[in-house]
C-alpha positions as CSV (number, residue, x, y, z in Angstrom):
1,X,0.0,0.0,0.0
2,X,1.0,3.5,-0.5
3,X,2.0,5.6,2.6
4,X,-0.1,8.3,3.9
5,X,0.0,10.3,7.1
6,X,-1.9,8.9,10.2
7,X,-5.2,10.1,10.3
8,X,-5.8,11.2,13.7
9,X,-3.4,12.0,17.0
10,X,-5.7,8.7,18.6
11,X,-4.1,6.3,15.8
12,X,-1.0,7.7,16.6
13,X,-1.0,6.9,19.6
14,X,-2.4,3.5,19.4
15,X,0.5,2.4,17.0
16,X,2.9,3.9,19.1
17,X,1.4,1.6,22.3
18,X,1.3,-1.2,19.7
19,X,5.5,-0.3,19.2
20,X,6.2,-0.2,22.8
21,X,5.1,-3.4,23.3
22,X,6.4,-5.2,20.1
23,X,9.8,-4.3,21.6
24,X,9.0,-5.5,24.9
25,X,8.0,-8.6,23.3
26,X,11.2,-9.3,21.6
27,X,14.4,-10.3,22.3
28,X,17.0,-10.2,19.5
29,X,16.3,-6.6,17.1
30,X,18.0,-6.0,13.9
31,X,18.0,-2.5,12.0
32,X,17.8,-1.7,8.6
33,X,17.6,1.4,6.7
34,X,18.0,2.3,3.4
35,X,20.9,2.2,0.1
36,X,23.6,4.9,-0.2
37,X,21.9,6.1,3.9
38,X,22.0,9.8,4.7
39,X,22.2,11.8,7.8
40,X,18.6,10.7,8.9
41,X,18.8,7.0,8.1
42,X,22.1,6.5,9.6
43,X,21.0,8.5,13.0
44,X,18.0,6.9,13.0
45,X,19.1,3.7,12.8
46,X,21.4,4.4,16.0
47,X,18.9,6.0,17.8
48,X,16.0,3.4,17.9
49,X,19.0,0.9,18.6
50,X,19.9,3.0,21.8
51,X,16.1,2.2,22.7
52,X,15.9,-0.9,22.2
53,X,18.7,-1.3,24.5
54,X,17.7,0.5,27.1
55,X,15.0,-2.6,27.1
56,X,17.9,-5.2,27.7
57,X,17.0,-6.0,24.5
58,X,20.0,-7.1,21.7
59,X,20.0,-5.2,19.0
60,X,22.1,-5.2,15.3
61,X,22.4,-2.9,12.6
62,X,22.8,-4.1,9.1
63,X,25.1,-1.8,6.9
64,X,26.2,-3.8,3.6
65,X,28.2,-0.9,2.3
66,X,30.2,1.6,3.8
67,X,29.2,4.7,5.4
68,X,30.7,8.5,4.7
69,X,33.5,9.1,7.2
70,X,31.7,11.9,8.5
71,X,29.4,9.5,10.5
72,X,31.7,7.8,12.5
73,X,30.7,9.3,15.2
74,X,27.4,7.9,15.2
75,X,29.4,4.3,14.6
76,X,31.4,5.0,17.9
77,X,28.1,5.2,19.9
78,X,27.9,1.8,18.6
79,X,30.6,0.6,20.1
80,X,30.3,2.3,23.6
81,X,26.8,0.8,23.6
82,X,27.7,-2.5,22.5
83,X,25.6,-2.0,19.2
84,X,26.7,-5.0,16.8
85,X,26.9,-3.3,12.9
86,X,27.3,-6.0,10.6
87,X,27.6,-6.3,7.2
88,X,25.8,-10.0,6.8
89,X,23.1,-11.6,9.4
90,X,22.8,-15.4,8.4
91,X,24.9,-16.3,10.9
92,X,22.4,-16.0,14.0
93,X,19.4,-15.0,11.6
94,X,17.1,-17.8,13.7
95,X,17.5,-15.7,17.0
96,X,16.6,-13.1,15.2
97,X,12.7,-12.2,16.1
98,X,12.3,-8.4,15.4
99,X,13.0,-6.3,12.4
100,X,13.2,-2.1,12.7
101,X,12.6,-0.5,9.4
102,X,13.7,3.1,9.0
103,X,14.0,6.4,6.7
104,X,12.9,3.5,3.6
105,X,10.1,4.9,1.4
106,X,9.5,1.4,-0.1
107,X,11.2,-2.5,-0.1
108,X,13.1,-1.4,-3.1
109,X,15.4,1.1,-1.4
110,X,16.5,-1.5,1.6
111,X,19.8,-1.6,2.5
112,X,19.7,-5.8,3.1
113,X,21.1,-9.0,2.6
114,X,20.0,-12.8,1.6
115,X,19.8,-13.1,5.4
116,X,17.2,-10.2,6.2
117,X,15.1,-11.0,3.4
118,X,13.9,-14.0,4.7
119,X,13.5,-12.6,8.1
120,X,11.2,-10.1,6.5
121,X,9.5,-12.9,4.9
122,X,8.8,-15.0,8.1
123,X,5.8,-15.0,9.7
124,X,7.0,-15.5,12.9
125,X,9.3,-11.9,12.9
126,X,7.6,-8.6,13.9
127,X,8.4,-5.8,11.4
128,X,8.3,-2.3,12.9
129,X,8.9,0.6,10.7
130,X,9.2,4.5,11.3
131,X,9.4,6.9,7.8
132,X,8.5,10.5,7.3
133,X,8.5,9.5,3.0
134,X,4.8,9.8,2.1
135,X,2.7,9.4,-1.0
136,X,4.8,9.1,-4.9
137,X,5.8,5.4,-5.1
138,X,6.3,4.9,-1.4
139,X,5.4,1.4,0.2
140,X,5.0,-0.1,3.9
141,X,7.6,-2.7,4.7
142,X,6.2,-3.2,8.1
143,X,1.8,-3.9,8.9
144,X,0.5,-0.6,9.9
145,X,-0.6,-1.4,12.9
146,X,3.5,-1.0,14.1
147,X,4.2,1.6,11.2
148,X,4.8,4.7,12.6
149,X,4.6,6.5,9.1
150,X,3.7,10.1,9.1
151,X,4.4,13.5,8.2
152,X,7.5,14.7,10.0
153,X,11.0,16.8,9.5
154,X,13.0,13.9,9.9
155,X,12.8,10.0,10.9
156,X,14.8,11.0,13.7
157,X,11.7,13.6,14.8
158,X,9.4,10.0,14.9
159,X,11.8,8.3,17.0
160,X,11.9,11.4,19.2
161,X,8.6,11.6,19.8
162,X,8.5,7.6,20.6
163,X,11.3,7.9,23.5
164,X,9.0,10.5,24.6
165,X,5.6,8.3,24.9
166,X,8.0,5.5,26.6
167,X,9.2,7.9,29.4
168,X,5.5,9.1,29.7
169,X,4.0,5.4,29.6
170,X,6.6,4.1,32.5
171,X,3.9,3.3,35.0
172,X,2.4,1.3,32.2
173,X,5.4,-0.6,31.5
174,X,7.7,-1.5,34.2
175,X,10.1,-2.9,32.0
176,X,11.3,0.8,31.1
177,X,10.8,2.4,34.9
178,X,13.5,4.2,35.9
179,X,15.8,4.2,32.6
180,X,17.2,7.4,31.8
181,X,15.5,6.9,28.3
182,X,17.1,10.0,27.0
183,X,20.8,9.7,27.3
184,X,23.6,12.2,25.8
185,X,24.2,9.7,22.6
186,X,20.6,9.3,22.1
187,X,19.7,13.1,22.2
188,X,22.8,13.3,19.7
189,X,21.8,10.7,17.1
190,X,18.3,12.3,17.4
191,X,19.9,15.7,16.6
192,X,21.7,14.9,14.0
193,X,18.6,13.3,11.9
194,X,16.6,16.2,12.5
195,X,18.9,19.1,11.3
196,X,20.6,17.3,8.8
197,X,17.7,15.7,6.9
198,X,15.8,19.4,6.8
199,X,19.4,21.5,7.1
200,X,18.8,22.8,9.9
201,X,14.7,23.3,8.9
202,X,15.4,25.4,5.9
203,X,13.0,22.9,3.9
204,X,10.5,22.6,6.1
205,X,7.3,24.0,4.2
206,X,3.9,23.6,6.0
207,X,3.6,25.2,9.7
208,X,2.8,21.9,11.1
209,X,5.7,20.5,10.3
210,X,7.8,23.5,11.1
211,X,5.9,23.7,14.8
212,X,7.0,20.2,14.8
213,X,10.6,21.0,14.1
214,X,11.1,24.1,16.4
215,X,9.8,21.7,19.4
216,X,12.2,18.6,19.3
217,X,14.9,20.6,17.7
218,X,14.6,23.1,20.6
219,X,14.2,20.2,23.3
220,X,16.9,18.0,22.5
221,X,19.0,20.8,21.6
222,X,18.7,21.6,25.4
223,X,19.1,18.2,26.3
224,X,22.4,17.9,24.4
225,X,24.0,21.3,26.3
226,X,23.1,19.9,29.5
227,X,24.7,16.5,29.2
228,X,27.8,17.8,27.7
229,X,30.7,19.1,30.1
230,X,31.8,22.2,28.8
231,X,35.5,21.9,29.3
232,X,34.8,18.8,26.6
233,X,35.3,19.1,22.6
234,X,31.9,16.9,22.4
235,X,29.3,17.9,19.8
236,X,27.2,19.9,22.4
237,X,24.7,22.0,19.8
238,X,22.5,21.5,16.9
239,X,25.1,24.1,15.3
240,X,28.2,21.8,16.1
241,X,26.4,19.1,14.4
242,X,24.9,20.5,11.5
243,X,28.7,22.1,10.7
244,X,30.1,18.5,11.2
245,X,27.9,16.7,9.0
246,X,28.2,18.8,5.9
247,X,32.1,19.6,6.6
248,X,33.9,18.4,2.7
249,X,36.8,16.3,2.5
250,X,39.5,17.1,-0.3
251,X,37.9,14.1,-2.3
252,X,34.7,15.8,-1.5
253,X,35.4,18.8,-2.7
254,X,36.9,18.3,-6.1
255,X,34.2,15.7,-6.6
256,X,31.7,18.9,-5.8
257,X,33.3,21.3,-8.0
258,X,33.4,18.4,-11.0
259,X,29.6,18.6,-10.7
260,X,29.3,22.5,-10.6
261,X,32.1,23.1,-13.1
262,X,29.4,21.6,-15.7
263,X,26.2,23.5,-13.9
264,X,23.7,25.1,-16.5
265,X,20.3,26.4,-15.9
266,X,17.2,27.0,-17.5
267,X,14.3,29.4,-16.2
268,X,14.0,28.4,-12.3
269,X,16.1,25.5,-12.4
270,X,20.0,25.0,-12.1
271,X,21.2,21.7,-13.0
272,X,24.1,19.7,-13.9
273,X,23.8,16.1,-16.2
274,X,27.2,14.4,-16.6
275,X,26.6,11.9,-19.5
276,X,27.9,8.2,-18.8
277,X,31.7,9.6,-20.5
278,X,31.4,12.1,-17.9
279,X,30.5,10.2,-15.1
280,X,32.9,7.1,-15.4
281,X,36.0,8.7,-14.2
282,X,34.5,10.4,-11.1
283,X,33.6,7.0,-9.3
284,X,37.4,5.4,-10.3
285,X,39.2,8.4,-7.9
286,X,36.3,8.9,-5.5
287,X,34.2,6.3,-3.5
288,X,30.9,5.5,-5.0
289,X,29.0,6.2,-1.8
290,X,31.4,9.8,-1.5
291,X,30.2,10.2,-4.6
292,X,26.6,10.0,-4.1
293,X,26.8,11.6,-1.2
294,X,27.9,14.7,-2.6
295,X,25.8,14.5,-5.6
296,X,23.0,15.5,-2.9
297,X,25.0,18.3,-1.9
298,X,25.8,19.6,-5.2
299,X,21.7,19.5,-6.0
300,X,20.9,21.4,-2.6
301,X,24.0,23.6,-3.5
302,X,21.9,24.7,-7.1
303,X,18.6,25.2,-5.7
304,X,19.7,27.5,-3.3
305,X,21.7,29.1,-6.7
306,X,18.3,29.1,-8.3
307,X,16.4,30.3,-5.4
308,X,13.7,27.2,-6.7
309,X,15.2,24.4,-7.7
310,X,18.2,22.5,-7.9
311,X,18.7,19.1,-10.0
312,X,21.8,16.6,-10.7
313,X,21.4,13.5,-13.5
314,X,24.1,10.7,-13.8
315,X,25.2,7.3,-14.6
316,X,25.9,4.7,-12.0
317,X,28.9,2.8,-12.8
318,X,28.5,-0.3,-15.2
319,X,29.4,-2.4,-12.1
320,X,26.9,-0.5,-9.6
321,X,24.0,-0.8,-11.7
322,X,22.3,-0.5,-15.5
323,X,20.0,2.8,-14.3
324,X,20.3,6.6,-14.8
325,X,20.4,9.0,-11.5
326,X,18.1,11.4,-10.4
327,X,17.7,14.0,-7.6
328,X,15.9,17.3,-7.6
329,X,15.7,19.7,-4.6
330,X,13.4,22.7,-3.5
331,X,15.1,25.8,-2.5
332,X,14.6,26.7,1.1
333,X,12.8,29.8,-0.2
334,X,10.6,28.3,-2.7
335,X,7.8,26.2,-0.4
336,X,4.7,26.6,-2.9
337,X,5.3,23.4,-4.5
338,X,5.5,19.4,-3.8
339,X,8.5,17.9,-6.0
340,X,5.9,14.7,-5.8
341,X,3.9,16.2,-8.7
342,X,6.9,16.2,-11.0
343,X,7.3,12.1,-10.6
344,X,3.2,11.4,-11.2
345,X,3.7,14.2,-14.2
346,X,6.9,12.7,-15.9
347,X,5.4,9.6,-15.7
348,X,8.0,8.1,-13.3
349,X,7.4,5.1,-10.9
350,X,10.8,4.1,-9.9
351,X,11.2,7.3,-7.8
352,X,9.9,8.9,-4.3
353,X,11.1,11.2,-1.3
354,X,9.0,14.3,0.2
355,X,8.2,17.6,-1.0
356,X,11.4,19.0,-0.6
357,X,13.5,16.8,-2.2
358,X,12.6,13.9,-4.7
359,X,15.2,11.5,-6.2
360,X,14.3,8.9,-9.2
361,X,16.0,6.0,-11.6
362,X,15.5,5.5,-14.6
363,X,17.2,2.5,-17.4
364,X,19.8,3.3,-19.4
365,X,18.7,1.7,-22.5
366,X,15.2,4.0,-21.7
367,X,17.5,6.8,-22.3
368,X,19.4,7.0,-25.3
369,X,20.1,10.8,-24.6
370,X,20.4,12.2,-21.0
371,X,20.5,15.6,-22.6
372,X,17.6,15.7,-24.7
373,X,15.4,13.7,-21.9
374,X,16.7,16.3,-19.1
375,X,15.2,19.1,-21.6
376,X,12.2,17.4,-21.6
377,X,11.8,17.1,-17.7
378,X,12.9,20.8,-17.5
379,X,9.9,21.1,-19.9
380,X,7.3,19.6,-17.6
381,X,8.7,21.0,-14.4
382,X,8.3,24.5,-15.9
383,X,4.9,23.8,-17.3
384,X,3.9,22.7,-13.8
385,X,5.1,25.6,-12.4
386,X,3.3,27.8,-15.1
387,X,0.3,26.3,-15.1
388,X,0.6,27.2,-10.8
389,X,2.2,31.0,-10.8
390,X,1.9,32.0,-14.7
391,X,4.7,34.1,-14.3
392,X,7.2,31.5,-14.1
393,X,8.4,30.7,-17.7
C-alpha cells in the first residue's frame, strides 16, 4: 500500500502503544535502513538501537556498504553501547525475532542481505517501521498497525517523539521504569537526523511541520547542552552538528566542484547532467558512496543558486547498476510546490522522497540521450510551475 499520514493523534497513539510493546516482546532486534543512507537513516538507525537497548533488548544494525566518514561518530556510539553493525546476518538469523525498518520509502530502497530478506518474509518476525516518506511510489515494509509512518521533518523527529511516549508510559510498562531513556548519545543521534535531513529546517514547508521542528529541535538541543561538560570538545549544539555533518573532505570537494564546473540552468532550475563519458572517471578516484553523497549536496547547492530548484542526473557505474540517477531539490525559499507532482507528471514510478526533495531512476537503455530527456523534464517542471504561478516561464 502507498503511505499516507496517520489520520488522527488517537491512531497515533495506538500504533505507538502497539510499538512499545512489540519491543517488549522481543528479544534479538535488527536494523535496517536504506541504500547509499544519509544523515537521517544512519542517525536513525542508531537512535532506535539506543532504545531498544535501554530494554535489555539485543540489537544489530545491518550496513552492507560503507558509510561516509563523517558518521563515524554515530558508529562510535555503537561501540560504547555494545551495538553490533554487521555487514551479513545469516549467521544468528534464527535468533533473530524483530525487524526495525527506518528512513525507507519502499522495499526497493532496503539496505539488506539474503539473510534479512527471509527474516522479512517469516511469519514469525515482527516488522516495525518508522518513515516520514509519504505518497509518490512509497510502500509499507512493516503492517501498519506497528508503522509509525507520518508526516515529520525527519525520521529522527518519529523516533523522538516515541522515546518521549515511553518515558511518559513508564507506569504502564515497568520494563522501562527508571531508565534514563534520554541519554547524551541518544539526544545526539536524534539531533543529527533532524537538522541534517531538513538543514537545519530550511526545507520545512507547512507550519505543522515547522511547529514540529522548532519543538524537538529546541528540546533536544537543550538536552544535548546539559549533558555535555563544557570543558569537553563533544558535539554539544545543533550548530556543532549540522557544521560537522556537511564539513567536505579534499575528495569531496573536487568531486563537488566536478559537478558544478558543468552547472547550467534553464528558467527556475540549475542543474548539472554528466553523460555516462562524464561520469565514469569520477567514481574510479572517488568512492561510490562519496560520490553520491555529494551528488546531494551539489543539488541542494543549485537550488539554493536558483532560489527554486536544484537538480543533478548521472550514470551509476557499469558495475553498480544498468539505471540513470536522479535528484531534484526545492530551495529553502521556494515552499509553494511538492517535488511529488513532478514524478506522477513525468510519468516516473521508480522514484519517491518528500516535498522538498525527490530522487528517481530510470534505465539506461530508456535513455538513449540524457541531454535531450533532461530538456524534456525541464519542460514539464516548468509547465507545472506555469500552469501554478503563470509568471514562471
Amino acid at each position: 500500500m502507498r503511505k499516507s499520514d496517520i489520520p488522527s493523534i488517537a491512531a497515533k497513539n495506538r500504533i505507538v502503544l502497539r510499538i512499545i510493546e512489540a519491543l517488549l516482546q522481543s528479544r534479538n532486534v535488527l536494523v535496517l535502513g536504506h541504500r547509499n543512507s544519509d544523515e537521517d537513516c544512519i542517525a536513525s538507525m542508531v537512535a532506535i538501537s539506543l532504545l531498544v537497548k535501554k530494554l535489555n533488548r539485543n540489537v544489530s544494525i545491518l550496513l552492507t556498504e560503507q558509510i561516509h566518514e563523517r558518521f563515524h561518530y554515530l558508529l562510535n556510539i555503537c561501540r560504547y553501547n555494545a551495538i553490533h553493525v554487521i555487514p551479513d546476518c545469516s549467521e544468528g538469523a534464527d535468533e533473530i525475532d524483530t525487524i526495525c525498518v527506518v528512513d525507507t520509502p519502499k522495499p526497493e530502497m532496503l539496505q539488506i542481505c539474503e539473510g534479512a530478506k527471509k527474516l522479512l518474509a517469516s511469519p514469525r518476525v515482527r516488522v516495525i517501521e518508522f518513515d516520514h516518506h509519504l505518497a509518490a511510489d512509497s510502500a509499507y515494509i512493516a503492517p501498519r498497525e506497528t508503522a509509525l509512518v507520518t508526516t515529520a521533518s525527519s525520521t529522527c523527529e518519529l523516533i523522538g517523539f516515541l522515546a518521549l511516549k515511553m518515558r511518559c508510559l513508564r507506569d504502564r510498562f515497568e520494563e522501562i521504569d527508571g531508565e534514563d531513556l534520554f541519554s547524551r548519545n541518544f539526544v545526539l543521534a536524534v539531533l543529527t537526523g533532524i537538522v541534517g535531513d531538513s538543514k537545519m529546517g530550511k526545507f520545512i514547508k507547512s507550519h505543522r511541520e515547522r511547529w514540529f521542528y522548532k519543538l524537538f529541535s529546541s528540546r533536544f538541543s537543550r538536552m544535548l547542552s546539559e549533558k555535555t561538560h563544557q570543558t569537553s570538545s563533544n558535539l554539544s549544539s545543533m550548530e556543532e552538528i549540522f557544521k560537522e555533518i556537511t564539513r567536505l573532505s579534499q575528495l569531496e570537494e573536487r568531486c563537488f566542484k566536478y559537478f558544478m564546473k558543468y552547472r547550467q540552468s534553464r528558467g527556475c532550475i540549475a542543474y548539472t547532467v554528466l553523460d555516462e563519458e562524464m561520469t565514469s572517471p569520477l567514481p574510479e578516484e572517488t568512492d561510490i558512496d562519496l560520490f553520491v553523497a555529494t551528488a546531494r549536496s551539489v543539488a541542494d547547492a543549485l537550488a539554493e543558486e536558483s532560489g527554486c530548484l536544484g537538480m543533478v542526473a548521472y550514470h551509476d557505474p557499469p558495475e553498480v547498476s544498468d539505471l540513470i540517477q536522479f535528484r531534484i531539490r526545492r530551495s529553502h525559499s521556494f515552499q509553494n510546490f511538492d517535488l511529488r507532482e513532478i514524478l506522477s507528471a513525468a510519468g516516473i514510478e521508480n522514484g519517491g522522497g518528500h516535498e522538498g526533495a525527490i530522487g528517481f531512476r530510470i534505465p539506461k537503455k530508456e535513455i538513449p540521450d540524457i541531454r535531450e530527456y533532461c530538456s524534456h523534464l525541464t519542460d514539464i517542471i516548468i509547465g507545472l510551475f506555469s500552469s501554478r504561478q503563470g509568471k514562471i516561464k
